[in-house]
N, C-alpha and C positions, 0 to 999 in steps of 0.2 A: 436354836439352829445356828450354826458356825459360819462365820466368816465367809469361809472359802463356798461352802456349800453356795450361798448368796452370790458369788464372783461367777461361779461355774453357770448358775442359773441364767444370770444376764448374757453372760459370754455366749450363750446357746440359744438366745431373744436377738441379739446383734446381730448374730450369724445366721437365722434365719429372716431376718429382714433382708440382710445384704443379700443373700442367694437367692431369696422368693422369687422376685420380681423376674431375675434372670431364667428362674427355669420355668418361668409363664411363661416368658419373652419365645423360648427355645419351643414351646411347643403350638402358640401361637400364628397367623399367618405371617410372613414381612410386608409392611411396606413400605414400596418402595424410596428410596427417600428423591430421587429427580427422575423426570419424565424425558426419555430418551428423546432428541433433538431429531425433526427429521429432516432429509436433504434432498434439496430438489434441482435436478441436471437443469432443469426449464420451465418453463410455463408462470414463475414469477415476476413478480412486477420489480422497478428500481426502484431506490428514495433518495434524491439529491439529499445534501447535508451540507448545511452552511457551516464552515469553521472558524470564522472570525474575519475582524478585520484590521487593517494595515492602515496606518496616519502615514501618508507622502509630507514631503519636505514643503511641499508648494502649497499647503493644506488641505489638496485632496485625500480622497479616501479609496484604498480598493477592500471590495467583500469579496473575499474568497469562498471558495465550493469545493465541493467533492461529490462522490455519489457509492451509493452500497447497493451493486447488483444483488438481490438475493437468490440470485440462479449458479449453482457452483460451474457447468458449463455452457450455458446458452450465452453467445453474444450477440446484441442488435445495435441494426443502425438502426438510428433514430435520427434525422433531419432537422434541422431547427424549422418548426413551424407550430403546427394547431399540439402537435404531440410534444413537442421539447421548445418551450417558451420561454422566455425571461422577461418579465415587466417590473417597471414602465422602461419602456426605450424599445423593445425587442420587438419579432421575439428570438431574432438571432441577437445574442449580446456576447458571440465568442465560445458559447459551453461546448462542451461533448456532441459530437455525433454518432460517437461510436462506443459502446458502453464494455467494459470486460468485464468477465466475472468477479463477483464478491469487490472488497470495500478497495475505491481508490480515493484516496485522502489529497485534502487542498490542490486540485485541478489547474484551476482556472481563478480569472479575476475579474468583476465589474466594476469598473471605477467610476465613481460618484462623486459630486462638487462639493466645496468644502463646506455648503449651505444645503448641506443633504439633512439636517437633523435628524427629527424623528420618523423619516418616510421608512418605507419598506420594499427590498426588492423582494419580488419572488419567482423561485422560481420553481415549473409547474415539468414532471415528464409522467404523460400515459403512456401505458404498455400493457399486455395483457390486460385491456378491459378494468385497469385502475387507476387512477390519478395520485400521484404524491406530488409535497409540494415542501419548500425549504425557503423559510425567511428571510432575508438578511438587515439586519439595522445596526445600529450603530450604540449597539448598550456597551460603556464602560468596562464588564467585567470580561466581554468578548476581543478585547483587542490581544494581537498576537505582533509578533515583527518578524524581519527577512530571516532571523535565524532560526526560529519557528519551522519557517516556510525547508530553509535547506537542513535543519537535522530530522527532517519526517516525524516532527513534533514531539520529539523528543525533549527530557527538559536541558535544558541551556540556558545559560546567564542570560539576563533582557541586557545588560549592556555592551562593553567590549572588555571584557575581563578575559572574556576565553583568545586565544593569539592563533588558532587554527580559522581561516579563513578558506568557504566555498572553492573547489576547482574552476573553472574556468572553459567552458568546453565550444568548439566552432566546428560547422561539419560544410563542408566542401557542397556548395549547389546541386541541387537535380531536379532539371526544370520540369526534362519528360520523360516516360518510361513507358511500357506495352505489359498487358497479361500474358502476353508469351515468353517473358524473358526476366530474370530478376535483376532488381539496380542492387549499386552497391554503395555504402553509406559508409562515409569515413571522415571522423571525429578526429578531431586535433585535440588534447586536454594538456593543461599544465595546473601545476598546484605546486604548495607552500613545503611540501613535505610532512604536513601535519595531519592528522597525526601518524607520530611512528610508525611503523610496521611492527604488526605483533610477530610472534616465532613462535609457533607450536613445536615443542622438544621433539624429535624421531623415539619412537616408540620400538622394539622385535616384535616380531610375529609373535603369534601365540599359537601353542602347538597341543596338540592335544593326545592322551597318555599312549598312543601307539604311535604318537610322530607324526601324525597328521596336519597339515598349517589348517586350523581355523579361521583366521582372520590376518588378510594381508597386510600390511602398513608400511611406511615408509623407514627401510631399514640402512638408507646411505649414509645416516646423519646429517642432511640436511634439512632445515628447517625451511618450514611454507609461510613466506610470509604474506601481508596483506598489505595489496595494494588499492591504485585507480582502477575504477572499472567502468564502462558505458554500458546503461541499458535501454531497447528502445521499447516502445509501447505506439499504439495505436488513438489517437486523438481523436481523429475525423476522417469519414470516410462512405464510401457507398458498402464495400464489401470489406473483410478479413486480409488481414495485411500478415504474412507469415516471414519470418524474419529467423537469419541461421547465420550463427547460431542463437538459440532463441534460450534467452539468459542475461546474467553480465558477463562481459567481454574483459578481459584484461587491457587494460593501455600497455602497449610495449612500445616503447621508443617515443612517445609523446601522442601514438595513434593507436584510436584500435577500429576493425574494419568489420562489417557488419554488412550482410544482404539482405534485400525485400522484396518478397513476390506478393505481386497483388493479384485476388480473385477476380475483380472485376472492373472496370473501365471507368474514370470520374476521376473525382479531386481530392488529395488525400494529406490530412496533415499530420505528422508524425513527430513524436515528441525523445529527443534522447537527454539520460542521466548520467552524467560524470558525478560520480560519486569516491571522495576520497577513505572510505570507512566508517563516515561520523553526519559529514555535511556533504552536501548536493548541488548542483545545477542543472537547469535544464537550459533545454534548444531547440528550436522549433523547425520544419521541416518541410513544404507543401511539394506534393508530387503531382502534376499531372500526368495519368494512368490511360492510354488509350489504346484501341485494337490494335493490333497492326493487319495490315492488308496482306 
């Protein structure tokens, strides 16, 4: 028996190895390989989340928070008390009272003595008939610092390598305000210039084979660049705080100006972000909201 005969033989043993499996595969059921995620407008519960903690210069300690609504739109007040607790000291210790949809990362802060060692905060929010709960202590592998805090944890040098420092942001008082009418919220911000402003090239239209514009773009040749922008968000509150325009705001001239109408009548603390592109500040806000007659 020759050579080749032998080559040809195997060559048609290989080949049907390598195909077999595949034309089982084809006639076979699929399955599936991940299980569709489902999403729920309401009716779930939140889960605070501790994100680390901060070494002050004085040797205290603050333990930062956050929380992950898993409701894509339901939001609730929650009150600091028997439902939204923080111990030991609380159970108001400053958190959220007003929850928004899906994850808001490093919140808040409870700061702790520099003889806190191995205790534990925690803190506890029901809603929908479930309790979660988020730790905070003070394990080594958990520390983070301010620049943490301002690039939205993003990673950044731990020291002062990088030369782009936080905006700087102050927003004009507003002591009181009515559900009939909305106030108006105006942010002072200054910054370093850092970082640059990127330029997106001007792109032509794109036209499709009988002349038609497809898709419109910017055809002046100028370039969009990127700057400061303020955004507000809602901290604390009895009701829904709706703010326009509701986004980030360009700074132009060193301010940018931003309205708030409140649902309902109470005390409300409202939180704004100058953000330079990379890194952050916030600013805190408290409105008293009442009828008017």
């Amino acid at each position: 028996m020759s050579t080749r005969f032998w080559f040809l033989t195997l060559a048609a043993i290989a080949a049907a190895a390598l195909t077999g499996p595949s034309r089982a595969s084809a006639q076979s059921p699929q399955v599936p390989t991940a299980i569709p995620q489902t999403k729920f407008d309401s009716g779930q519960d939140i889960v605070p989340v501790y994100e680390g903690w901060i070494r002050n210069p004085d040797g205290s300690f603050d333990l930062v928070f956050g929380y992950f609504n898993r409701n894509y739109k339901e939001e609730l007040a929650i009150p600091a008390g028997p439902n939204n607790t923080v111990e030991p000291g609380g159970p108001d210790r400053g958190q959220p009272t007003y929850f928004l949809p899906r994850r808001q990362a490093r919140l808040f802060r409870v700061r702790v003595p520099a003889d806190w060692g191995t205790q534990t905060l925690v803190w506890t929010i029901t809603v929908n008939g479930r309790a979660e709960k988020a730790y905070g202590d003070l394990l080594p592998v958990q520390e983070i610092n301010e620049k943490i805090i301002a690039s939205g944890g993003n990673s950044v040098p731990f020291g002062d390598e990088d030369p782009n420092k936080p905006p700087t942001i102050a927003v004009a008082p507003v002591s009181r305000a009515s559900v009939s009418a909305p106030v108006t919220l105006t942010a002072t911000v200054t910054d370093d210039g850092l970082p640059r402003p990127r330029t997106t090239p001007a792109r032509a239209a794109t036209t499709a084979a009988d002349g038609r514009i497809e898709r419109q773009v910017n055809t002046s040749g100028a370039a969009r660049p990127r700057g400061l922008t303020v955004r507000w968000f809602e901290y604390r509150g009895p009701g829904k705080v709706m703010f326009e325009p509701d986004g980030a705001v360009p700074v132009v001239g060193g301010m940018a100006t931003t309205s708030a109408r409140f649902a309902a009548p109470g005390i409300y603390t409202l939180i704004g972000t100058a953000n330079d592109g990379q890194l952050s500040q916030r600013t805190t806000v408290t409105v008293t909201v009442t009828v008017e007659p």
